[in-house]
N, C-alpha and C positions, 0 to 999 in steps of 0.2 A: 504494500500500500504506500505507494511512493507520489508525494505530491508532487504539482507541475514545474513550481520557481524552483530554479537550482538543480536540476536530475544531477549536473554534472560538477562534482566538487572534487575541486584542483587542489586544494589548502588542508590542513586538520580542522580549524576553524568552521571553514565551509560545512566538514562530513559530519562536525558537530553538530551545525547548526541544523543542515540536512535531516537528519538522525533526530531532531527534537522536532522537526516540525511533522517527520511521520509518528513519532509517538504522541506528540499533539494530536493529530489525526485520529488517532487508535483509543487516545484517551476522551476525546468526541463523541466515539461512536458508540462506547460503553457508560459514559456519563448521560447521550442522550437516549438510552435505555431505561434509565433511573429515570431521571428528568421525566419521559414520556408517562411514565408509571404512575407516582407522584402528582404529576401534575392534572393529566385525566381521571386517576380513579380515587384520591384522595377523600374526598367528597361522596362518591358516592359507597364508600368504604366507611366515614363516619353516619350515613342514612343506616348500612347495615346492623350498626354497631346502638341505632336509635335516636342520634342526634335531629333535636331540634330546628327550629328553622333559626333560632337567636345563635343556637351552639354552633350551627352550619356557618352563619356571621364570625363568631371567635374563634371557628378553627381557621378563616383564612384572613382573617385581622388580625388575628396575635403574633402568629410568624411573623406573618408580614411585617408588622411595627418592629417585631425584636430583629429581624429580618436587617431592616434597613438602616436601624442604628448600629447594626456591625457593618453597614458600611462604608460609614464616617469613619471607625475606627481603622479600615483598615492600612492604611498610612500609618498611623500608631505601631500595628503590629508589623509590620515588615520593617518600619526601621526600630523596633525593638530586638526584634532575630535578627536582622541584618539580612535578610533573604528573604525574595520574592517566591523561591521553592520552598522555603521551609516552610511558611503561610500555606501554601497550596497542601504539600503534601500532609502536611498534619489535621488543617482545614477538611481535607477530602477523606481521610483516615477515620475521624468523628465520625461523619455524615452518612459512613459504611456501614458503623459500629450501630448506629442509632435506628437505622432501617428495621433492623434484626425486630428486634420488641414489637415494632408497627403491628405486624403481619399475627405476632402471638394474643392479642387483646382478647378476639372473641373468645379465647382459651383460657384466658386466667381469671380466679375467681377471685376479682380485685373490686372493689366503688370507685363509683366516678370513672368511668371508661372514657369519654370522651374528653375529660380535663385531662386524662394519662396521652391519649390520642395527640392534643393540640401539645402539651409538653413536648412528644417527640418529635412533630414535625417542628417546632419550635428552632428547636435547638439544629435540625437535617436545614434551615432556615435561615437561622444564625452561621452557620459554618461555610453554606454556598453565599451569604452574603462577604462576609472577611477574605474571600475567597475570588470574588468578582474581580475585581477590582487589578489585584496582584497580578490573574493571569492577565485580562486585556492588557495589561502595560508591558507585560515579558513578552508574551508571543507577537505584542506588534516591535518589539525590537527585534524579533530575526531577522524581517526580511525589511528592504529598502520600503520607501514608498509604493513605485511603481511595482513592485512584484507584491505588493500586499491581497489587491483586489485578485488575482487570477490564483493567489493560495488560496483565500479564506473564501472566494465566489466556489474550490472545486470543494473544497473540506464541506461547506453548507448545502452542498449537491447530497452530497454523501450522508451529513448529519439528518437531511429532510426525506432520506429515504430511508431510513435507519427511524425515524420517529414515525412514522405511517405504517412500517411494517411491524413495532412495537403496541404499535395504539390496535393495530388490526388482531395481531396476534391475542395480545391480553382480553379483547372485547370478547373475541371467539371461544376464547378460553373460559373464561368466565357464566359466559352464556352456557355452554356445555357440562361444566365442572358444575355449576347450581344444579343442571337437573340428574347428574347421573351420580352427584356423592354431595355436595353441599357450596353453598356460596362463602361460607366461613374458611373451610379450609382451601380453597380456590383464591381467597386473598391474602392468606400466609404463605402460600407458593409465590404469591406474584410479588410479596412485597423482599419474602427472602433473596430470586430474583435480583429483584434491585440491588438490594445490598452486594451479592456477589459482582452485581454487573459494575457498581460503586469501586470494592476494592480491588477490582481488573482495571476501572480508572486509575486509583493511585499505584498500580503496577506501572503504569508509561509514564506519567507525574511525574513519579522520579525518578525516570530515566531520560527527562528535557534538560536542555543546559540552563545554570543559573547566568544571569548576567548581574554586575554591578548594578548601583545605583545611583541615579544620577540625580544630585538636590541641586534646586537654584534659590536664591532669594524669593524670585519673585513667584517659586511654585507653591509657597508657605504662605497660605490665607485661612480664615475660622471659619467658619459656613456665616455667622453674624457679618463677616466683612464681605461673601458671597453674595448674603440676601438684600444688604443694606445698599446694592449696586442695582436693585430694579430699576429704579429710574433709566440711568445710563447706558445698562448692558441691553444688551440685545438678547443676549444669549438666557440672563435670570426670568426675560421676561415668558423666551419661549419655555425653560422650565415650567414656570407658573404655568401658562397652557395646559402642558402636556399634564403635568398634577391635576388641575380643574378636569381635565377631561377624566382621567384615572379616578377621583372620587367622584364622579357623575357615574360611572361605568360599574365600577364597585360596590353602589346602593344596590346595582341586581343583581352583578356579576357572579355571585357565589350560587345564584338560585335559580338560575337556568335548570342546572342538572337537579334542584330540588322539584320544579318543575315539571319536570321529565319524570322522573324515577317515580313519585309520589303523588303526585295532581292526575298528569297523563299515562299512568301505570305503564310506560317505555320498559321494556326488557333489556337488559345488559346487551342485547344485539342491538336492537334501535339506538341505544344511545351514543354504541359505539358508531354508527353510520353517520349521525348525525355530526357527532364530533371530527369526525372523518372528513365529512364535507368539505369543512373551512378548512380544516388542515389542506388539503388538496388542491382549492382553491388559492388558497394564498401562497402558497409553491407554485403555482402556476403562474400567478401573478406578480411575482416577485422579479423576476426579469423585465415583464413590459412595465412595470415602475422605474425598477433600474435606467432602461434608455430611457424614457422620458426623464425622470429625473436629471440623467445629466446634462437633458438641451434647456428644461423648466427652471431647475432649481428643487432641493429639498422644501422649502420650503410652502411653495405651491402646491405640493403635492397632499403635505400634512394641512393645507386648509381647508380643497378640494373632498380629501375621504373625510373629511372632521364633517364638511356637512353630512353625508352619507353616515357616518357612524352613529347623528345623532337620533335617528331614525327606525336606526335596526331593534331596540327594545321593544318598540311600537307594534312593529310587524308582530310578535309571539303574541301577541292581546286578540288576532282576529285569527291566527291558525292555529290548530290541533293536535293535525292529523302530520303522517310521519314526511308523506310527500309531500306537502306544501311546506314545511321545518326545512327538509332538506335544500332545497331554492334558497329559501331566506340564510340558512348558515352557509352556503355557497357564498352568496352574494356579500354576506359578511366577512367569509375569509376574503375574498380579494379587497373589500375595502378596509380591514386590518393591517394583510398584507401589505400596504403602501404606506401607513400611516406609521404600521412600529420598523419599515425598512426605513423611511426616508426621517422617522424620531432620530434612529440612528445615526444615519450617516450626516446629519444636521452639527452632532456632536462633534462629529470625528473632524467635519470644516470646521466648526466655531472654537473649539478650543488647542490650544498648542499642547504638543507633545509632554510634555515636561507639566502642565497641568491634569494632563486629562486623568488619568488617576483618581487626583484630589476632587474634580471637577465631576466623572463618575459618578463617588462614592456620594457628593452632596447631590446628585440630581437621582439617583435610587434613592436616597435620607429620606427625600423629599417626596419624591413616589409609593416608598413602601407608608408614610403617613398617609397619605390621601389615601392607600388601599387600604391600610387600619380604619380611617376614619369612615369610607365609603360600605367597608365591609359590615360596621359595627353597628352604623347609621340606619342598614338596609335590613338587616336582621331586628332590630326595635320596629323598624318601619313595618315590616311583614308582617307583623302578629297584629298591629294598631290599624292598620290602613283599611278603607270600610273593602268591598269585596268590588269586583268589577268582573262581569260574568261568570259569579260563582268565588272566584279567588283572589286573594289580597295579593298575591305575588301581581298578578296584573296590574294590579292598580303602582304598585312598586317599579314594575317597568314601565308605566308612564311617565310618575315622576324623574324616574334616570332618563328618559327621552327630554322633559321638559328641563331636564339639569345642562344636559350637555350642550340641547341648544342655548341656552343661557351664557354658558363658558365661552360655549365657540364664538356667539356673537361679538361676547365681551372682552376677550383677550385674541382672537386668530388677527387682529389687526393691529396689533403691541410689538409682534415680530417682523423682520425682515429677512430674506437669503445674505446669505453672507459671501457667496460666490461671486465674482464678477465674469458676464457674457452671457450671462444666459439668457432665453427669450423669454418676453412679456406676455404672459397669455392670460384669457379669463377660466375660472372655474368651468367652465361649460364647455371651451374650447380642449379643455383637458380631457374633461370626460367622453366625448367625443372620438378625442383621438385615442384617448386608451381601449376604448370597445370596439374599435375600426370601423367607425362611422366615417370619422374624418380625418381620417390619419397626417401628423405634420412628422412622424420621421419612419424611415425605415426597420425593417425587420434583422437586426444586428448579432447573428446569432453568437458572435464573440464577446457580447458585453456579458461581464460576468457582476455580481450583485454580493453583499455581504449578510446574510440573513440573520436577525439582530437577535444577540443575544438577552439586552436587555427587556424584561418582562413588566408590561405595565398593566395588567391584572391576572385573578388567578385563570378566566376565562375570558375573552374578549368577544363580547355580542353585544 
């Protein structure tokens, strides 16, 4: 499994660096095993286990919050070790160990299963947050600028078929395992799984090279000298944004699948289809954002899907059934798709090297609160809210449609691209050419994309 930049290394240097970026690769493919695990069946793993619709709220608010204050710290801890690997592998060692318990709950005869529940994912939380941060800043020093996009566009080829065949595997599995032995012991396989596929992560971990570290004056700011730059920056403002948008999103995001599983009695194969959808979708669309993006601008793009995102909770109020769901989370992965690709690469322009780290850790801080708060907000909201055809989650996804449009109105016009040359277009000219109505560029099939790691809720619809 040999990446594209560099096949051919002349130096020690080089076959090092060579040599870490395929076990980067390998350490991808195994973490987004976990990842895929985690992140889809989570939830409807604490339904099985009884959780609430408030408890559904605090299991992805609490990480979340503990989540994202480790990763302010994470600068703290790398120059505490002196190493950006030693954060990682120690980081990734935790998150192995902690999987393990997950998977054992509905077995132990313990109180309180679901505060033991959000504990573990807490802490599997905590450790991918301190964790974040470290890797993005090593692995983009391997390679130069120009060879970055054509590593990380084939690595996310790879990590995006590796999560679809995860998500499909587990769904299948699941579905099956309930009716021919139980759904209890069908989620301590899947969760042990992970853990294994976790400490097959930090097998390649630590066999990437460490690199120094490189401090400047001006990469040393507090998050208060950060925030206290709204006015001026460009960058705090689009922060703020993307936050409004992520606590708009947040009030339902946890309860789609409560939804599903509980309201619409979806079977672990429905659910898995549906979730499948958007995944699929926004792999597919993750390229024709790409070119566009780089003739529009990022930041066109995030204003463009922001309308459309504000919309998609609306839709689940007037359908049911599993085929018209499936349309609507299509349509939502591709307008996802553009928004958390082009969140990213916004970053990767607007801030310098030597910051982004620091820079990171305070726009996840920031993110993981608005998902605590969205989370927390939406789960009180769901038991109080009166009912809207039968169900108060409905009436919950109104209010997150009338949230985001709120946001969108009130901050998508605070930012600006930070790019210079790219072309001026209106939101409608974009959409347009993205669905090949009226296409303004060609069909490029060598642009390669960065598919973002960073996550701005636990489910995005």
């Amino acid at each position: 499994m040999t990446p594209p930049a560099d096949r051919r290394a002349h130096t020690p240097e080089e076959q090092k660096t060579q040599q870490s970026l395929s076990a980067c690769t390998k350490d991808g493919v195994a973490s987004q095993v976990m990842g895929s695990i985690i992140d889809n069946y989570v939830i409807p793993f604490g339904l099985l286990l009884g959780a609430t619709n408030q408890q559904v709220g605090w299991l992805v608010a609490i990480p979340n919050l503990l989540g994202a204050f480790t990763q302010a710290w994470a600068v703290t801890a790398v120059n505490h070790l002196g190493s950006r690997l030693r954060v990682l592998t120690r980081g990734v060692l935790v998150q192995a160990i902690f999987l393990v318990p997950i998977g054992c709950l509905p077995f132990l005869a313990i109180p309180h299963k679901i505060a033991a529940l959000i504990a573990a994912v807490s802490v599997y939380k905590m450790m991918g947050g301190i964790t974040g941060p470290p890797w993005g800043s090593l692995v983009s020093e391997y390679l130069p600028a120009h060879r970055r996009g054509d590593y990380f566009g084939w690595r996310s080829r790879i990590l995006g078929v590796t999560s679809l065949v995860t998500l499909v595997f587990w769904g299948a599995f699941l579905y099956a395992w309930k009716k021919w032995v139980s759904a209890e012991s069908g989620f301590l396989i899947m969760f042990l799984a992970g853990a294994a596929a976790r400490f097959v992560s930090f097998y390649f971990i630590s066999r990437m090279l460490d690199l120094p570290i490189h401090k400047t004056q001006e990469s040393e700011f507090t998050l208060w000298m950060f925030l206290r730059r709204f006015r001026e920056s460009n960058f705090v403002k689009f922060v703020f944004y993307v936050a409004g948008i992520t606590f708009m999103t947040n009030l339902a995001g946890p309860y789609f699948s409560v939804h599903m599983l509980r309201n619409l009695n979806f079977d672990y194969l429905s659910f898995m289809a549906i979730t499948l959808a958007s995944t699929i979708t926004s792999l597919i669309a993750f390229p024709v954002w790409g070119r566009h993006a780089d003739e529009v601008g990022n930041a066109r793009i995030l204003k463009t899907t922001g309308i459309f995102i504000c919309i998609l909770p609306a839709l689940w109020v007037f359908f049911r059934q599993l085929v018209p769901l499936l349309f609507v989370e299509s349509f939502s992965g591709v307008m996802w798709g553009g928004f958390n690709l082009c969140a990213v690469n916004y970053i990767y322009d607007a801030v310098s090297p030597n910051k982004r780290m620091r820079c990171l850790g305070y726009f996840n801080l920031i993110n993981g609160l608005a998902i605590f708060a969205g989370a927390s907000i939406g789960g009180w909201l769901s038991v109080w809210l009166p009912p809207v055809f039968g169900f108060s989650i409905l009436t919950l996804f109104l209010v997150s449609t009338a949230g985001r449009l709120f946001v969108h109105l009130l901050l998508s016009g605070t930012f600006q691209e930070v790019r210079a040359g790219v072309k001026h277009i209106s939101s409608r000219q974009l959409f347009f050419s993205v669905v090949g109505i009226h296409p303004m560029i060609g069909n490029n099939s060598d642009t390669t994309v960065i598919i973002p790691d960073v996550r701005f809720s636990t489910k995005n619809r």
